[in-house]
C-alpha positions in Angstrom: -22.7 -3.5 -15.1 -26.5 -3.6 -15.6 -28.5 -4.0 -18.4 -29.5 -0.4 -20.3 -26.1 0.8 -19.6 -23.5 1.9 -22.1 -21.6 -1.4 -22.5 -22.9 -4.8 -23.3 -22.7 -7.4 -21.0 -20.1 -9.8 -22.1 -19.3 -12.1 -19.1 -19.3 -15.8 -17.8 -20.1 -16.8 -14.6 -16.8 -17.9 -13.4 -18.0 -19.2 -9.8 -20.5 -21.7 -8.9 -23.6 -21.1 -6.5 -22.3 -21.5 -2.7 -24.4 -22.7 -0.3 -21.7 -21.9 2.8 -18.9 -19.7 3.1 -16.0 -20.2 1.4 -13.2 -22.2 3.3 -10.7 -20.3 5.4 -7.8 -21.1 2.7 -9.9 -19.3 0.1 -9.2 -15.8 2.2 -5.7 -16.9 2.9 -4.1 -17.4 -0.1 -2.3 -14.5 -2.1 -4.9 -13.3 -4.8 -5.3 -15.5 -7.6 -5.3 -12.5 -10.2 -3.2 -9.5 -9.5 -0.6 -6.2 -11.1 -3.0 -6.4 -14.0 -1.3 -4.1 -16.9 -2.4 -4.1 -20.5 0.1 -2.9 -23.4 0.5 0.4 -24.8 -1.0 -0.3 -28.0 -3.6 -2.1 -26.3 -3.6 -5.7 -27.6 -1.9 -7.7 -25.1 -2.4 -7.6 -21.0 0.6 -8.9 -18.5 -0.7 -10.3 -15.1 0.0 -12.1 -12.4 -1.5 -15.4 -11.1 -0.8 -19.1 -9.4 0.5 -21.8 -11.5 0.5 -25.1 -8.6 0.6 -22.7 -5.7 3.7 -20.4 -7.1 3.5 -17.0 -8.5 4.1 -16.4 -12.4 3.8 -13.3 -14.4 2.1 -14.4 -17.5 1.0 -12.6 -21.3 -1.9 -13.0 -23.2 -3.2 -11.5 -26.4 -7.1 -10.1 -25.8 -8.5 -10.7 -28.6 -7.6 -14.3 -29.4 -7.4 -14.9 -26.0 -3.9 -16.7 -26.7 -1.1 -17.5 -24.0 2.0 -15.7 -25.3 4.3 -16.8 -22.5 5.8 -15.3 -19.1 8.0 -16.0 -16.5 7.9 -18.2 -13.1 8.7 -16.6 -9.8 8.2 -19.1 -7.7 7.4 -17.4 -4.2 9.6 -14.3 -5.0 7.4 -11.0 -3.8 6.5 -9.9 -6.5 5.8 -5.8 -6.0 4.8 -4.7 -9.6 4.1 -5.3 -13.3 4.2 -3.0 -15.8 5.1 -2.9 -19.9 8.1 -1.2 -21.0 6.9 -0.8 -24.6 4.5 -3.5 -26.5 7.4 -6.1 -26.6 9.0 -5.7 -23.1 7.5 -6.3 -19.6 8.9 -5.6 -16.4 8.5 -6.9 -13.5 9.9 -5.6 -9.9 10.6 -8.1 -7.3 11.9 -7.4 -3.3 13.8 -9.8 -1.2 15.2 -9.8 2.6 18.9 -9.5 2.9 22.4 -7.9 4.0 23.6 -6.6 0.8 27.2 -7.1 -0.3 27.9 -9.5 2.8 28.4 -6.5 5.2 27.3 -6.3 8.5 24.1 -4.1 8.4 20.7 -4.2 8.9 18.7 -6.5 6.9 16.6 -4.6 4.2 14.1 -5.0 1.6 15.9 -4.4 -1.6 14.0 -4.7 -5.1 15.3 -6.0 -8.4 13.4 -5.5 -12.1 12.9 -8.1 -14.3 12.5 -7.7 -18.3 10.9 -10.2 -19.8 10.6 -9.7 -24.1 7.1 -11.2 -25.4 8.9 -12.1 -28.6 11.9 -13.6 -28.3 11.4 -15.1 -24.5 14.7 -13.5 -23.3 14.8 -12.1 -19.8 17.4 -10.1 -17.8 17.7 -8.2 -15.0 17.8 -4.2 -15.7 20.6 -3.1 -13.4 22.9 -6.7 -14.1 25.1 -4.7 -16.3 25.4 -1.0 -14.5 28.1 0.9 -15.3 30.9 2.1 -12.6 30.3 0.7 -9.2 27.2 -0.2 -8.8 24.4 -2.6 -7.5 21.8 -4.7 -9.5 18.8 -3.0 -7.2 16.5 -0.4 -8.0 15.6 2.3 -6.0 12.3 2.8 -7.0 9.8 1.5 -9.8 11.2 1.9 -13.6 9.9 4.4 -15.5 9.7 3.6 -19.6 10.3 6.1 -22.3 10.7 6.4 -26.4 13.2 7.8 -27.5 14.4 9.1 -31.0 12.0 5.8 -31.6 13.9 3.6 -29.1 12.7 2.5 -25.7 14.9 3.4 -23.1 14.0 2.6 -18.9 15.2 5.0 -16.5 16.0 3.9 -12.7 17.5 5.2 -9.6 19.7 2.6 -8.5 22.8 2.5 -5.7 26.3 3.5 -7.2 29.5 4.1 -5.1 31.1 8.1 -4.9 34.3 8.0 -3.1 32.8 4.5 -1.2 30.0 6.1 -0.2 26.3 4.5 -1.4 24.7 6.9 -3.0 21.0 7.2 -5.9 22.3 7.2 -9.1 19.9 7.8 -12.4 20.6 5.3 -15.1 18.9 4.7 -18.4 19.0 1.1 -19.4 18.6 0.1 -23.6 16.7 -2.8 -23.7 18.7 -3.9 -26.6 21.7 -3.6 -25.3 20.7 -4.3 -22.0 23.3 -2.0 -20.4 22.9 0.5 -18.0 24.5 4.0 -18.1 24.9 6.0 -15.1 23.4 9.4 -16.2 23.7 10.7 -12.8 25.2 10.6 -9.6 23.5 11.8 -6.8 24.9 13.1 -3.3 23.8 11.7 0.1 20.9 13.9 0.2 19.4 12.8 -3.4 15.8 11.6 -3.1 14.8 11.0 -6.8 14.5 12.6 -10.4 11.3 13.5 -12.9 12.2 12.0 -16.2 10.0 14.0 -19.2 8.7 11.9 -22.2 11.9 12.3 -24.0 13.7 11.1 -21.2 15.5 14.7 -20.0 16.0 14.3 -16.1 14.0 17.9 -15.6 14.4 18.1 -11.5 16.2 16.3 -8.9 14.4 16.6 -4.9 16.9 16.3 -2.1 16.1 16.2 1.8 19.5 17.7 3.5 19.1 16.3 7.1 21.5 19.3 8.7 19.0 21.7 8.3 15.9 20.0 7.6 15.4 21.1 4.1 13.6 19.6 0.9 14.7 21.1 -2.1 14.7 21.0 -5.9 17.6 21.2 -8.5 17.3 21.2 -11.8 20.6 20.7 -14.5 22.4 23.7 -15.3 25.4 22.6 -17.8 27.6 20.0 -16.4 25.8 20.5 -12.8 23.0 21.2 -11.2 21.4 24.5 -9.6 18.8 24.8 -6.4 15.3 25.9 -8.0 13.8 25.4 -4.8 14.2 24.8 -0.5 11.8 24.4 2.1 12.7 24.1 5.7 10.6 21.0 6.6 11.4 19.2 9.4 9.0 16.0 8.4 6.6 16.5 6.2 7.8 17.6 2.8 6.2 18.9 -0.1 6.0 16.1 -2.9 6.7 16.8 -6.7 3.5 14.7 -8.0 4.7 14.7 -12.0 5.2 17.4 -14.7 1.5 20.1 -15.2 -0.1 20.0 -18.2 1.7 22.5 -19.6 5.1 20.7 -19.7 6.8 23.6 -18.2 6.6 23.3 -14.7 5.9 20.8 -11.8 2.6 20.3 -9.8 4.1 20.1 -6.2 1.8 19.1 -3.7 2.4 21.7 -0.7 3.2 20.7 3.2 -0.2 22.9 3.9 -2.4 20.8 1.5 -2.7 22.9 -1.0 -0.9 22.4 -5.1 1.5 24.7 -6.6 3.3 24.7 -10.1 7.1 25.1 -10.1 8.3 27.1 -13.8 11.4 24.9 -14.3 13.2 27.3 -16.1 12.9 30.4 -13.2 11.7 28.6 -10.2 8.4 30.9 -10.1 5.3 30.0 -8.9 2.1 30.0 -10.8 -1.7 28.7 -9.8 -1.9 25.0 -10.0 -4.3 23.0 -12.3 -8.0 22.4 -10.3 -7.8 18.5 -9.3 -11.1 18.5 -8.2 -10.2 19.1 -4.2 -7.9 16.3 -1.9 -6.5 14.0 -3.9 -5.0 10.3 -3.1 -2.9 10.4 -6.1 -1.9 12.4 -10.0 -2.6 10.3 -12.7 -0.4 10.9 -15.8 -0.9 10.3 -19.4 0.5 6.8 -20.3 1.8 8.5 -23.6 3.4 11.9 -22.5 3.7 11.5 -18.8 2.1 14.9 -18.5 -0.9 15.1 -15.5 -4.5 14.8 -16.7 -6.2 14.3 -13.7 -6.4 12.4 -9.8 -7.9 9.8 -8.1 -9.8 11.1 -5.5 -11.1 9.0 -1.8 -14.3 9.3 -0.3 -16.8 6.9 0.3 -15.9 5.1 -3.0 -12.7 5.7 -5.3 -13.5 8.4 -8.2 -11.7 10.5 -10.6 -11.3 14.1 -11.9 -10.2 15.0 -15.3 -9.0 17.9 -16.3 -10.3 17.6 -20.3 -14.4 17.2 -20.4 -14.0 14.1 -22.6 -11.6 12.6 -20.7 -14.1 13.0 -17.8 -17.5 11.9 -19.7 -16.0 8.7 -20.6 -14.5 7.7 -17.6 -18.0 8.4 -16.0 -19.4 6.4 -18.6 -17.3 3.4 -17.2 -17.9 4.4 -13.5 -22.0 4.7 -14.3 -21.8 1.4 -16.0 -20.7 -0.6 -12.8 -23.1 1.5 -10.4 -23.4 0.6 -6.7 -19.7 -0.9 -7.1 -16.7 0.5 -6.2 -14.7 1.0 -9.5 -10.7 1.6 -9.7 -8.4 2.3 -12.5 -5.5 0.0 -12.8 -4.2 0.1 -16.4 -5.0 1.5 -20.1 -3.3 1.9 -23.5 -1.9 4.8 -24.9 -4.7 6.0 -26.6 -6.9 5.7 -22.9 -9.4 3.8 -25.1 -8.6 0.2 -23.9 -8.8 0.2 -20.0 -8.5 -2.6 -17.1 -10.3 -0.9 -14.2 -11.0 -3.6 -10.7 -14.5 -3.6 -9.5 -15.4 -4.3 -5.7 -19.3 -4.9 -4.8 -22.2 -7.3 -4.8 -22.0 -8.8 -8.4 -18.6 -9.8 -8.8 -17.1 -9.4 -5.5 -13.5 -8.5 -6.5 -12.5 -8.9 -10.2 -10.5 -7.4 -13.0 -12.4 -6.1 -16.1 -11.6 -4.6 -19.5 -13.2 -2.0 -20.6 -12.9 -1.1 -24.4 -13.9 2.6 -24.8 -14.8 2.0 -28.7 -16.4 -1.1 -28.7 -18.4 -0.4 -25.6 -17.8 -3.7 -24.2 -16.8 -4.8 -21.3 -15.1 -8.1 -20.3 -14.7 -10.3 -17.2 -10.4 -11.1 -17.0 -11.0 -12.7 -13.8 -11.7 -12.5 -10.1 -8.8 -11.4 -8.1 -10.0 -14.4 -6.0 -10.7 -17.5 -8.1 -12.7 -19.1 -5.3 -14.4 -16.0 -3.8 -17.5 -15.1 -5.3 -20.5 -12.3 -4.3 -21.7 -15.2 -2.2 -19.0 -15.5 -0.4 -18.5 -11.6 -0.1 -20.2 -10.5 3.5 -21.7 -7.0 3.3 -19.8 -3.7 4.2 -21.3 -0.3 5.5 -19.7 2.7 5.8 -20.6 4.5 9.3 -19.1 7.2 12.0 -19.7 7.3 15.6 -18.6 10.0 18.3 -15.5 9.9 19.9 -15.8 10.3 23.8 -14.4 13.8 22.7 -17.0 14.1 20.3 -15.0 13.8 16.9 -16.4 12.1 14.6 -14.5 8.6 14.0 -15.2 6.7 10.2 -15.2 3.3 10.0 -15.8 0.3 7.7 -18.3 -2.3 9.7 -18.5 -5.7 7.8 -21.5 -7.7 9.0 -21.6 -11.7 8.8 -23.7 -13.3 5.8 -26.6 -15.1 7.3 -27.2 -13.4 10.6 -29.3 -10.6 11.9 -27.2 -8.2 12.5 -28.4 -8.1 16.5 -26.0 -9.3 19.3 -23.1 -10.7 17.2 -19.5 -11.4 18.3 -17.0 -8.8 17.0 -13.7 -8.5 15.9 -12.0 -4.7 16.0 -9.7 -4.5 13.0 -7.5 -1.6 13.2 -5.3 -0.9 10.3 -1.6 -0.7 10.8 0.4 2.8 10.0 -1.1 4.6 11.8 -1.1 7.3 8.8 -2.7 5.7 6.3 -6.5 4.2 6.0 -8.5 1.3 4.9 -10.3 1.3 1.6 -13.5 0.4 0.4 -12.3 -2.2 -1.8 -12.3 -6.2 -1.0 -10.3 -6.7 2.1 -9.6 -10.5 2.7 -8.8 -9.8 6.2 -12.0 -8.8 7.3 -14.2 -10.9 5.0 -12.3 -13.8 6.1 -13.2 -13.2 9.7 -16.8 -12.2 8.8 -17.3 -15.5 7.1 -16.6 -17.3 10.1 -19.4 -15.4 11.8 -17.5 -12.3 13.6 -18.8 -8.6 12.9 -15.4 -6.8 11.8 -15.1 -3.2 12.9 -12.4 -1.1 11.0 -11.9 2.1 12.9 -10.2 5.2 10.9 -8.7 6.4 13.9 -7.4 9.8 14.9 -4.1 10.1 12.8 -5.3 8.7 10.2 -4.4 10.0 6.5 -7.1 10.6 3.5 -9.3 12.8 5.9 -7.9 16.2 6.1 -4.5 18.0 7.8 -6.7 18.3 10.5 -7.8 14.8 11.0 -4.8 13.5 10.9 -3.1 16.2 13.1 -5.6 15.2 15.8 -3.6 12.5 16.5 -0.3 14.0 16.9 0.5 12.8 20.6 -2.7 10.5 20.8 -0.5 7.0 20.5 -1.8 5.0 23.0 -4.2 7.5 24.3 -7.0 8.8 22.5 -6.1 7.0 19.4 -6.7 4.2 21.6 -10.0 5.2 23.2 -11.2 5.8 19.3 -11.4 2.2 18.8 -13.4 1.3 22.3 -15.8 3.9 21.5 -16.3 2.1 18.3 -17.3 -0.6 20.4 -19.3 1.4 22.7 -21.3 2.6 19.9 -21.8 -0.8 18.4 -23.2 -1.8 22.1 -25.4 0.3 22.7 -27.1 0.2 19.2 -27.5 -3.3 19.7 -25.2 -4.9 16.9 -23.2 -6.3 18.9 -22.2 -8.2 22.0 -20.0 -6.1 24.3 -19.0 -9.4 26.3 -18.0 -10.8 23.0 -15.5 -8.7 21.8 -11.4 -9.5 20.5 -9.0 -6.6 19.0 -7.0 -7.8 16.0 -4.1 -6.3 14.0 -1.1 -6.0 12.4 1.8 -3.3 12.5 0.6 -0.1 14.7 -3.2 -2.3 14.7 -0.4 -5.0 16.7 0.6 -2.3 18.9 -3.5 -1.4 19.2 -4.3 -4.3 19.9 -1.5 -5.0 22.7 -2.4 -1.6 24.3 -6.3 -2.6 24.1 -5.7 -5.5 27.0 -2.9 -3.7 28.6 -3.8 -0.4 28.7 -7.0 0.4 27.6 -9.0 -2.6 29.6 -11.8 -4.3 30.4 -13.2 -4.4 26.8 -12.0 -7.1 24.8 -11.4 -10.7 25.5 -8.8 -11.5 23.3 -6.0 -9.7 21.4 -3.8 -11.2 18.1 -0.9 -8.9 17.1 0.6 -9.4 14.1 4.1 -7.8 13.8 3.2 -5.2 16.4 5.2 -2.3 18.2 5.1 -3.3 21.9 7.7 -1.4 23.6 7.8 2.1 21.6 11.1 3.3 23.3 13.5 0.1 21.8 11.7 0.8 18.6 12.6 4.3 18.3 16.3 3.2 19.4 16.2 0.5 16.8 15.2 3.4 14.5 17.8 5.4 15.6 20.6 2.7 15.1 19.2 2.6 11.6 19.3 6.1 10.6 22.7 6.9 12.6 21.5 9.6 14.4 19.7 11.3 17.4 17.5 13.5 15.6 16.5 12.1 12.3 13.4 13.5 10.3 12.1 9.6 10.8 12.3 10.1 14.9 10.7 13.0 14.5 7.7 11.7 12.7 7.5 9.0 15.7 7.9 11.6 18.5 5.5 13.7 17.3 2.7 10.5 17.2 4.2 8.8 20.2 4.0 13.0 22.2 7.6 13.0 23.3 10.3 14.8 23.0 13.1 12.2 22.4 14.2 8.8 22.3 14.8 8.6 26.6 11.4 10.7 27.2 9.7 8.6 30.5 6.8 9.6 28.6 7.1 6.3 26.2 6.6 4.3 29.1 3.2 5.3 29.9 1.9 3.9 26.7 4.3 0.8 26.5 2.4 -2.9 26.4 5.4 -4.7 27.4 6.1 -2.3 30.3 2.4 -3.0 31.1 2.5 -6.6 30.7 1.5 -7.4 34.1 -1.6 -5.7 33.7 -2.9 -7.6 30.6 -6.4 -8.8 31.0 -7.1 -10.9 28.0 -5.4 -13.8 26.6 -2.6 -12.9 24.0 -1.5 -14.0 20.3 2.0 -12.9 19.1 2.6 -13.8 14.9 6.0 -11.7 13.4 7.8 -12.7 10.4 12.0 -13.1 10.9 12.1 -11.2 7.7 10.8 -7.8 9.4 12.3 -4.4 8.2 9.7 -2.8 9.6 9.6 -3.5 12.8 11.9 -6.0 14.4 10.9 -9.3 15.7 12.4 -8.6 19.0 9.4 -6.6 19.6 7.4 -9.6 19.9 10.0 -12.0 21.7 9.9 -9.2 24.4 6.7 -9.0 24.8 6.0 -12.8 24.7 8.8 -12.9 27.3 7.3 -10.2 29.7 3.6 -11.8 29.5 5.6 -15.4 30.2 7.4 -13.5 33.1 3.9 -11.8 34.6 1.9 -15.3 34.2 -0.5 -13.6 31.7 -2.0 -16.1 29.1 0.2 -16.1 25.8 1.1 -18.0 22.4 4.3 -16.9 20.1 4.3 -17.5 17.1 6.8 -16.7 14.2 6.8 -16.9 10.6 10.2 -18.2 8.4 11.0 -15.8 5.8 8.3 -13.8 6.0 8.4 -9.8 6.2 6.0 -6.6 7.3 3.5 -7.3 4.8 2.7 -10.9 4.8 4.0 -11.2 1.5 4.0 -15.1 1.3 1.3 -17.7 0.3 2.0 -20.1 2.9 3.1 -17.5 6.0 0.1 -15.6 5.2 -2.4 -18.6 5.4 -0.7 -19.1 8.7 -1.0 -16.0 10.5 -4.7 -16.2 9.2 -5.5 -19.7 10.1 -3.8 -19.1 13.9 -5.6 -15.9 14.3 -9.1 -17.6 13.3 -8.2 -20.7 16.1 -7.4 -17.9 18.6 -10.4 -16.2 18.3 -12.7 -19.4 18.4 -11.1 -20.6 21.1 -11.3 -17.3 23.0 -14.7 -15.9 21.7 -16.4 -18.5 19.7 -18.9 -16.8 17.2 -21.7 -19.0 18.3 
């Protein structure tokens, strides 16, 4: 905020004046403020923070500024908070494990926790389903009022005939039992609840003949309103159109369509201001009002005028930052938006529409401050092919930005993008004096169909180059050191940064992969063991990144680190998590094992009870701390 805008500045300084850059463990540690959510009638908020270095969701009344309890989680993952009504919060937690003691692939289940504000009670939502059924959801919970009563609706895992299948229940928080309102078949993706709690559609995906479709109820059943042959991208039902009679469905072809619910016709869509990363309903009728849009920055489009001139209002108010929306009442007029830029570095506000006030909650890293925050640009550079690639480039505090040592940071997927928020990855490695490229690669999603589509067969190849041009670029501008270059990343950025010393050489000197893909053919087999069959709409999805036409293509050795091993020319760090549903940790004991075998520099490196997303405190200081050694021992800064 600045001074002359439309809200008073009502902050403290939370952070004293730093000198020097904050210490490694600052970066490391799992945000001290998180899953912000204030109440529906706007008095309380629900958050997340560390109480002795373990997670607790905690409440607090705004205005008095009074602790009015919460809940310990200890180091549970804790994947969302949200309030059920102004009594009841929720919180959704995931854990690693074989479910029911069977002998199957370890997976990442969730569980939702209520917690009531007034009495202290807590429970989990699904411990008292009805029929045979698990305590997991499927899925975040989605509140509702009812004839004056708050019921949650889930999608959860009952039993048909011994078969697993999503079932909808609706759980009364005073009685805390679940009803099965539906059962699902095999093919059952989800439901659209309304704001009285109807179950208006139901979305399938019938593997036999690759087909999305749409039911809705008709009497004791249910009738297609719907198909769509799609044989991996579907269309996506984004929420119920203003209107309330018909869905806005987001189109395979990038365009938005309305469904009429009660004929299955089509009608124009509602203008969302162009590509959009996500619908944003009303918190009171669940009806869509607007998106949140992805460019440079994060902004929004409303479809009512006021709605609009008041959120720029906010957005104005914190100029020069980048300004999300997290949470707001019912009425809209209380909301907790996160700010990223140069005056608070990451924090939490609360914005109150009526008062025109805004307050400080906290920083979403207690001991980051702006000084510790090194500065990121937004830039493009030609491809060799003469695309042109974005990318985030985060430049040390301190130094000219002439000659530095650089670290390329490619983000995992490989179809999603970075965002121009805080990212403690890349500030952590800027603060120890590294330049951090972020490439958005060919195949990467937010910049058009197109965009993305240009990378459809690129895996390893010019998805690959994309990055080294990056370097290239930097080079010859003179930003950087092209001796003094490492690639670092985690997921498909693993897999990029194996491929940069074993495939694409001769430009980096080091390479840390965190829970990468190294040997693309056993991961499309683990895949298929997984899915339990050939020809899956998830092996097709890989195929058409990877260019091949199945799972024994010779193709998938051409682009394979491990099966390139021998030719590595850069010293290697492995880091996985046991805890991987993602992608299994046999990916990086092979590839540790084939670098052993072919005499090439390497260190292994694996994390207890950690999964994909580096989801714990202590694992996640690890990997950071390890990858920060590595690259000082490999390409010191200095």
């Amino acid at each position: 905020m600045r001074a002359g805008r439309a809200f008073a500045i009502l902050v403290t300084v939370l952070w004293p004046a730093c000198s020097q850059a904050a210490p490694l463990e600052a970066y490391g540690n799992l945000p001290s403020l998180e899953n912000v959510a204030i109440s529906p009638n706007g008095k309380e908020l629900a958050y997340v923070t560390n109480i002795a270095g373990e997670r607790a969701v905690l409440v607090a009344s705004i205005d008095d500024h009074k602790l009015l309890g919460g809940l310990k989680a200890g180091n549970q993952k804790i994947r969302d908070v949200m309030w059920a009504d102004d009594d009841h919060v929720l919180t959704t937690i995931s854990t690693t494990r074989t479910a029911l003691g069977v002998i199957a692939p370890r997976t990442e289940w969730s569980l939702t926790q209520c917690f009531s504000v007034s009495t202290g009670k807590q429970f989990l939502l699904m411990e008292n389903a009805q029929g045979e059924s698990m305590n997991v959801v499927a899925g975040l919970p989605q509140p509702r009022t009812v004839n004056g009563k708050t019921i949650v609706y889930v999608a959860g895992i009952t039993f048909v005939n011994s078969r697993s299948v999503l079932g909808l229940f609706a759980i009364d928080l005073d009685r805390r039992a679940a009803r099965l309102l539906h059962a699902g078949d095999p093919n059952t993706q989800g439901w659209i609840i309304d704001r009285d709690g109807n179950a208006v559609a139901e979305t399938a995906y019938d593997e036999s003949d690759q087909s999305w479709k749409i039911y809705v109820r008709d009497g004791g059943g249910k009738r297609q309103l719907y198909a769509e042959t799609a044989p991996i991208e579907t269309p996506e039902v984004e929420g119920i159109a203003p209107d309330g009679e018909s869905l806005l469905v987001s189109m395979t072809d990038g365009h938005d369509r309305q469904l009429k619910l009660a004929d299955g016709t089509w009608k124009d869509a509602v203008d969302l201001g162009g590509r959009y990363v996500r619908a944003i309903e009303d918190p009171a009728s669940h009806r869509i009002i607007g998106a949140e849009r992805l460019g440079v920055g994060t902004s929004y489009h409303f479809l009512d005028p006021a709605d609009q001139a008041a959120w720029n209002e906010v957005a104005n108010a914190y100029e020069g930052e980048n300004v999300q929306l997290v949470s707001w009442s019912a009425d809209r007029r209380r909301i907790v938006i996160r700010a990223d830029g140069p005056r608070d570095g990451a924090a939490f506000q609360l914005v109150d529409l009526d008062a025109h006030s805004a307050i400080t909650i906290g920083l979403v890293y207690k001991a980051i401050g702006p000084f510790d925050v090194a500065d990121v640009k937004r830039i493009a550079y030609p491809a060799a092919d003469g695309l042109q690639i974005p990318a985030y480039l985060t430049l040390p505090s301190g130094r000219p930005a002439k000659n530095l040592p650089l670290v390329v940071l490619p983000h995992g997927g490989p179809a999603v993008r970075d965002m121009p928020e805080f990212d403690w990855w890349s500030q952590a490695l800027a603060s120890r004096g590294y330049a951090v490229l972020q490439p958005e690669f060919r195949g990467s999603a937010g910049f058009g169909r197109k965009f993305l589509a240009a990378g459809f067969g690129e895996w390893g190849r010019k998805m690959q180059t994309d990055l080294s041009d990056g370097v290239r670029y930097l080079a010859k501008d003179g930003t950087i050191d092209p001796k003094r270059v490492c690639i670092v990343g985690g997921s498909y950025g693993g897999y990029a940064a194996l491929a940069g010393v074993t495939l694409d050489r001769g430009v980096y000197r080091c390479a840390v992969a965190v829970a990468p893909v190294a040997d693309p053919h056993e991961f499309l087999r683990w895949n298929e063991h997984r899915e339990h069959h050939d020809d899956s709409q998830v092996l097709r999805y890989w195929n058409r990144f990877l260019g091949v036409a199945d799972i024994d293509d010779p193709k998938l050795s051409e682009i394979s680190p491990m099966a390139h091993a021998a030719d590595a020319d850069a010293p290697v760090l492995l880091i996985h998590g046991r805890d991987d549903t993602v992608v299994p940790i046999a990916q990086s004991e092979d590839m540790a094992d084939a670098l052993e075998h072919a005499h090439k520099t390497v260190k292994f490196i694996t994390l207890d009870g950690e999964d994909h997303w580096l989801s714990r405190a202590e694992t996640r200081l690890r990997m950071l701390t390890e990858t920060v050694s590595f690259l000082e021992a490999n390409n010191p800064p200095d």
